[in-house]
N, C-alpha and C positions, 0 to 999 in steps of 0.2 A: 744940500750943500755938504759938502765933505771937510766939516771942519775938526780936527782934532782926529783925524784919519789918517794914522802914520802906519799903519802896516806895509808891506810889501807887497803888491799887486799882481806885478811878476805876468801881465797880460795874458790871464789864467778868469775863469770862473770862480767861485766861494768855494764846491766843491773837488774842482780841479785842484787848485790852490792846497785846499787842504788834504789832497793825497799825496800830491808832490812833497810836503812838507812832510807829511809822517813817513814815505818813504826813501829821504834823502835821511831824514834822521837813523831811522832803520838801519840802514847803508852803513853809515858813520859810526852805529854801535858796532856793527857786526864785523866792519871792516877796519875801521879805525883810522881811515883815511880813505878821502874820494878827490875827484878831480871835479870840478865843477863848474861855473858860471858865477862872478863876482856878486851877481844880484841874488841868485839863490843861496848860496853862500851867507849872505847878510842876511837874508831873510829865516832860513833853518837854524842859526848859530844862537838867537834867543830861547829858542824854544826846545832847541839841545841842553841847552845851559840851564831852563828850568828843571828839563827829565833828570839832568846829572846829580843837579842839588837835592831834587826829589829823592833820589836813590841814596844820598850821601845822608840826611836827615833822616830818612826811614828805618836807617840801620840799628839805629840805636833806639825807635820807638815804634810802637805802631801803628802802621800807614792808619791814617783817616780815611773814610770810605769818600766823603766828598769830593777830597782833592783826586781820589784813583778816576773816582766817576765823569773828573772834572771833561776829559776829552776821550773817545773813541781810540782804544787802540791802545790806550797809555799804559793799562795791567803791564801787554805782553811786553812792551819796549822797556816798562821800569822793570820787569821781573829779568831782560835781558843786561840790563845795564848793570841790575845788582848782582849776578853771576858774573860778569865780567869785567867788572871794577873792583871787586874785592879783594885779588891780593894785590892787584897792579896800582890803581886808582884809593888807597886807605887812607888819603888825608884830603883835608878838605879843600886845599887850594888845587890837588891834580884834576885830570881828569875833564879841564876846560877847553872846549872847542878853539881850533886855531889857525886862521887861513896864510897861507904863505902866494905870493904872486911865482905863479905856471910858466902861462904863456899864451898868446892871441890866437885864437880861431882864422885860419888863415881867410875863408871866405865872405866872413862880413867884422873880422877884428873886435871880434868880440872876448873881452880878459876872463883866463881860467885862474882859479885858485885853487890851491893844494888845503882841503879842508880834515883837517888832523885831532884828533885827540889828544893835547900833553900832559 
């Protein structure tokens, strides 16, 4: 039973799932805006939101190796985020993922979101 099973499914694999996630995130550090799909959108904007805070608490201490080791992939992404948030992103409320409504997929109406950094 799938109970207390609220992640985002995203009609993906465990490991599918989990590429698409660290590479939309990717995306969003390096670009700082993407164009996207309302469901992947909700689904990467939590676990954006951890990488940012991760990088914003780091700064002033040092990383725990735990939490680095926590997921696959996280070194290069938090070491990109805290290159690129520090003169832009220096306080602790910026720097928050944020989706704005696009526009529909004309062939099966499916909603885009403009997924941004503020």
């Amino acid at each position: 039973m799938r109970h207390q099973r609220n992640r985002y499914q995203l009609s993906r694999t465990a490991s599918h799932r989990k590429a698409l996630l660290m590479n939309l995130s990717k995306e969003v550090i390096e670009h700082e805006r993407i164009e996207t799909t309302e469901a992947k959108a909700k689904a990467v904007k939590p676990e954006l939101e951890k990488l940012i805070h991760a990088c914003q608490a780091r700064r002033s201490s040092r990383p725990s190796p735990g939490a680095v080791r926590a997921r696959p992939g996280q070194v290069r992404r938090v070491q990109a985020v805290r290159g690129g948030c520090s003169p832009l992103r220096a306080s602790a409320t910026a720097g928050t993922p944020a989706s704005s409504s696009s526009a529909r997929v004309r062939s099966d109406s499916t909603e885009m979101v403009l997924l941004e950094l503020v």
